[in-house]
ZAMARGU-4260 file (C-alpha; in steps of 0.2 Angstrom, whole numbers, plus 5000, padded with zeros to 4 digits):
<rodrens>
0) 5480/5633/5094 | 5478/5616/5092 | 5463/5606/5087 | 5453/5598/5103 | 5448/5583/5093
5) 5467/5577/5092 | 5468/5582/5111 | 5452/5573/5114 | 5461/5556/5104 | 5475/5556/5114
10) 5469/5561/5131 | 5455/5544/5126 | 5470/5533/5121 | 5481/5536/5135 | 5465/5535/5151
15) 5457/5519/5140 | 5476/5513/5140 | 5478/5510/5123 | 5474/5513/5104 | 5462/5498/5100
20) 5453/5503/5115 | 5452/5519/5113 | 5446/5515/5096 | 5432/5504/5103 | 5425/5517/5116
25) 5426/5530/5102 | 5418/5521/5089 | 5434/5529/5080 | 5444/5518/5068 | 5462/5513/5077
30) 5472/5521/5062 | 5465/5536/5062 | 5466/5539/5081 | 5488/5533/5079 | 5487/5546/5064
35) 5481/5561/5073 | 5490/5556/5089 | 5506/5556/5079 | 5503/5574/5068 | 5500/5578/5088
40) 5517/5573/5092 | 5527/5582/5078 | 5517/5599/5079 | 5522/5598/5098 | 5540/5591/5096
45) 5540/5580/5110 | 5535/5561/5110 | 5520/5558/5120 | 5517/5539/5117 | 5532/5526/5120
50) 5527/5511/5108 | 5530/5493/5105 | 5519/5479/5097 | 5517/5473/5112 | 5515/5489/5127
55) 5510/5507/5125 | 5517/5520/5140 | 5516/5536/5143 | 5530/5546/5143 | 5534/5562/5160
60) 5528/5572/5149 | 5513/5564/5142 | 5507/5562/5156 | 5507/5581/5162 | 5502/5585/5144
65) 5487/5572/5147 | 5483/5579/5164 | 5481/5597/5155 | 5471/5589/5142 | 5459/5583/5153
70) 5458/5599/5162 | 5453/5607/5144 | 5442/5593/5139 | 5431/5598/5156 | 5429/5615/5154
75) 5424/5611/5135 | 5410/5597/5141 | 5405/5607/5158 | 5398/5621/5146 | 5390/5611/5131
80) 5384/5602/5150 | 5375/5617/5154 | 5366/5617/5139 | 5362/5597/5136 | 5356/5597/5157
85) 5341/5609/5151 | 5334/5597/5138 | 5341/5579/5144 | 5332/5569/5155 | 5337/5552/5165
90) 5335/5539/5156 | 5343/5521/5151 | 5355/5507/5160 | 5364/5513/5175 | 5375/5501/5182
95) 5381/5502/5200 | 5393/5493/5212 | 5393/5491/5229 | 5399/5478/5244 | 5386/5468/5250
100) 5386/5476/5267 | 5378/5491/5257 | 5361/5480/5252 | 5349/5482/5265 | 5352/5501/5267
105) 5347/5502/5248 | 5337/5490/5248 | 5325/5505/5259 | 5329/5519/5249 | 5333/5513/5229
110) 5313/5509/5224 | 5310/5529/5229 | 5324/5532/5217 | 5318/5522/5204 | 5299/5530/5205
115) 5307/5547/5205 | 5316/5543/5188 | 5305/5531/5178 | 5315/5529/5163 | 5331/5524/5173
120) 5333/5506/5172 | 5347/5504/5186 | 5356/5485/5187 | 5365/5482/5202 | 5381/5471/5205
125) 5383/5467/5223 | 5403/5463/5229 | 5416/5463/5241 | 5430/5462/5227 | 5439/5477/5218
130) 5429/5483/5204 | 5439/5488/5189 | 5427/5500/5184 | 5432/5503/5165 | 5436/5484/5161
135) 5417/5479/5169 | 5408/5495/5161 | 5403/5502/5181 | 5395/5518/5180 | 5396/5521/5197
140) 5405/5509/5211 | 5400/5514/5231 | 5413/5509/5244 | 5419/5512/5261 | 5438/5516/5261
145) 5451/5524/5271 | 5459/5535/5257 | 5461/5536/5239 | 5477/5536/5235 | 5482/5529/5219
150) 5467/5532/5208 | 5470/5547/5200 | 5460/5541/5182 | 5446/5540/5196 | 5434/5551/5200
155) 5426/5551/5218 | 5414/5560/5226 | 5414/5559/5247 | 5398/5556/5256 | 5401/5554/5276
160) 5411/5543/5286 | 5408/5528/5295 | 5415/5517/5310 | 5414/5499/5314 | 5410/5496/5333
165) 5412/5480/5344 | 5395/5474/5347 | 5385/5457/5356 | 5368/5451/5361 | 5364/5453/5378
170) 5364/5439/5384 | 5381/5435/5377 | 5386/5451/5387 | 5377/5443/5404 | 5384/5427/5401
175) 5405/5433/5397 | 5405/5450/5404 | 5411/5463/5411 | 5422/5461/5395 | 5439/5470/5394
180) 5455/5471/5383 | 5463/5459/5393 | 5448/5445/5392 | 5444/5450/5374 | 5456/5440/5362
185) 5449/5425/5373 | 5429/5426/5370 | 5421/5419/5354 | 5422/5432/5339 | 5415/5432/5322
190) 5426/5441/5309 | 5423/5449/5291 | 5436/5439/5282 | 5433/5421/5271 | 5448/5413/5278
195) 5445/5404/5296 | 5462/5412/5300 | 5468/5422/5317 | 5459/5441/5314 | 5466/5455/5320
200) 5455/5471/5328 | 5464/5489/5326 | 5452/5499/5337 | 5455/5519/5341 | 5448/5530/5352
205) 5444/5547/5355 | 5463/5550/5361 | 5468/5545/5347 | 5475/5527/5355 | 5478/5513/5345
210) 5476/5495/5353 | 5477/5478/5339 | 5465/5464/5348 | 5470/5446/5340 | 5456/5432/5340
215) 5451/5416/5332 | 5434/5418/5325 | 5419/5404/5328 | 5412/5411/5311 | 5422/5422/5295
220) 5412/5429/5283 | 5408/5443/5272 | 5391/5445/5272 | 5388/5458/5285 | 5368/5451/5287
225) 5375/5432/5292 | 5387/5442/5304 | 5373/5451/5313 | 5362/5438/5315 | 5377/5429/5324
230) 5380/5443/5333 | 5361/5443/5339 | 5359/5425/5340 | 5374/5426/5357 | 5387/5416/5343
235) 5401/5427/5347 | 5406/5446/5349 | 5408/5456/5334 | 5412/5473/5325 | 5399/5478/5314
240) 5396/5493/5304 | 5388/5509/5315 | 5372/5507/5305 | 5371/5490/5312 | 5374/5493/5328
245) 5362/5508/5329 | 5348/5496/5322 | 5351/5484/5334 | 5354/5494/5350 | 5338/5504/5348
250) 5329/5486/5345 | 5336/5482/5361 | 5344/5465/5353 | 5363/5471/5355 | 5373/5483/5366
255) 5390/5492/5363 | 5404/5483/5370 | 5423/5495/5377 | 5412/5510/5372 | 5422/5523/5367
260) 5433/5513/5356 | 5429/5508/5336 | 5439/5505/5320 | 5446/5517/5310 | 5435/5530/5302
265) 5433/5528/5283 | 5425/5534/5268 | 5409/5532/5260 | 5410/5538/5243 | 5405/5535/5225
270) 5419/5531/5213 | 5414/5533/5192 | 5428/5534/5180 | 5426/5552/5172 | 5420/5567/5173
275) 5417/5571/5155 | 5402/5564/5149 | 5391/5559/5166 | 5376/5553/5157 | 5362/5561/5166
280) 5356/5546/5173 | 5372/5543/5181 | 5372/5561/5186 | 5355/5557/5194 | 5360/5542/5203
285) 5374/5550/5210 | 5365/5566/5215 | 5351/5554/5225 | 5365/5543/5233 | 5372/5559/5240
290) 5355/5565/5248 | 5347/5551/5256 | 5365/5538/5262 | 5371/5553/5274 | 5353/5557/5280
295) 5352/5537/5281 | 5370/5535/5291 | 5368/5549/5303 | 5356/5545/5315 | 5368/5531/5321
300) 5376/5548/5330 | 5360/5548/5343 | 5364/5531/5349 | 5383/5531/5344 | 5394/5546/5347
305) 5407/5549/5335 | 5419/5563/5329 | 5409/5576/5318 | 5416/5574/5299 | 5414/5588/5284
310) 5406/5577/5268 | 5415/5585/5252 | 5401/5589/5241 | 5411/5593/5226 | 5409/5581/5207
</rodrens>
């Protein structure tokens, strides 16, 4: 049988991509992690690592021979887990990333977090760019995608869904309206983009129709509250997030615009880079996010119908 530690070494060189930062993360010396990997190697027969001075990859089958590793090093944490949850309580740093469209949502629900869990000192990093959640030390990243594919080394852990729906002030609507596919592309439009380029609208309906609206945009930006308040000030028509929209129709300051179309649905999700070793604080934060952001999301189903979705609640 061979020993965990040396499976432990390797499975930690090859997910932090390399020795020195394995080393680093470990706290172990960089030759003793090469020397254990390499006895590794000749007990096994096989080579695991391809190295140069300059590149380390994985061979076929390291890769499967990691992928099991990781499976074993779960089971091996998930039990000394069941122990350590007893006795550990939340405490210290816990960093988490989110797009700025998230902020005011939070913003209502983070403080009963942070009263719930004294010790937790959480610091938050608000963005609309990828996160590399290893190189920036993320603990847990919050995004709103259409799927996941090509982050196997990431962990993720599926909320609800969500839609963006086209949206304007009233008096915008009384003042352009009726407003269809064929006059849309030639009212004002704000887009979530930073270039003042042509935006394109993929909307979908309940058929399952596709129609791509093209416009030039009065106003691009990321920031979905400047966006709203364009939307409300009558600057042009937008598509917002559902939680937006349902804020703002039951406030009586917008109205859905060619109702029974929206954007694609996506994902609300946490991403955090491993399962082995969740800090209990990140465990905590995690846990809460997946309590209260559904409860938040899903009233905008009263004022704005949308296909029921399943929320994976698996870690």
């Amino acid at each position: 049988m061979q020993d965990l530690n040396d499976l432990a070494l390797f499975a930690a060189v090859v997910r932090h991509k390399g020795f020195t930062a394995a080393a680093n993360a470990l706290g172990v010396p960089k030759s003793k992690i090469s020397k254990r990997v390499a006895q590794l190697e000749q007990q096994l027969g096989v080579r695991l690592l391809e190295r140069s001075t300059r590149k380390l990859r994985v061979t076929d089958i390291g890769q499967s021979f990691y992928e099991r590793c990781e499976a074993v090093l779960s089971g091996v944490e998930e039990a000394e887990a069941v122990v350590a949850a007893a006795k550990a309580e939340a405490a210290g740093p816990v960093r988490l990333a989110m797009p700025l469209g998230f902020a005011p949502m939070l913003a209502d629900v983070l403080p009963r977090f942070l009263k719930q869990y004294p010790q937790v000192r959480l610091a938050i990093v608000t963005t609309n760019r990828p996160i590399d959640l290893i190189e920036e030390r993320i603990d847990v990243a919050l995004r709103v995608r259409a799927s996941y594919e090509g982050e196997q080394s990431i962990v993720v852990r599926k909320f609800c869904d969500t839609r963006h729906y086209l949206t304007a002030s009233p008096a915008f609507v009384a003042r352009h309206g009726p407003i269809t596919f064929d006059n849309l592309s030639l009212l004002p439009t704000i887009a979530m983009q930073e270039q003042p380029s042509r935006a394109i609208w993929t909307l979908v309906n309940g058929e399952g129709e596709f129609r791509d609206v093209a416009h030039n945009p009065v106003l691009s930006c990321v920031d979905f509250g400047i966006l709203e308040r364009a939307v409300i000030e009558g600057i042009g028509l937008g598509l917002l997030p559902d939680s937006i929209v349902e804020r703002g129709v039951r406030s009586g300051v917008l109205v859905p615009v060619l109702t029974g179309w929206s954007s694609p649905e996506s994902s609300v999700h946490v991403a955090f880079p491993s399962r082995h070793g969740i800090l209990p604080a990140v465990r905590a934060l995690i846990d809460f996010l997946a309590e209260t952001l559904p409860r938040s999301m899903e009233s905008c189903n009263e004022v704005i119908p949308r296909p029921a979705t399943t929320a994976d609640w698996s870690i």
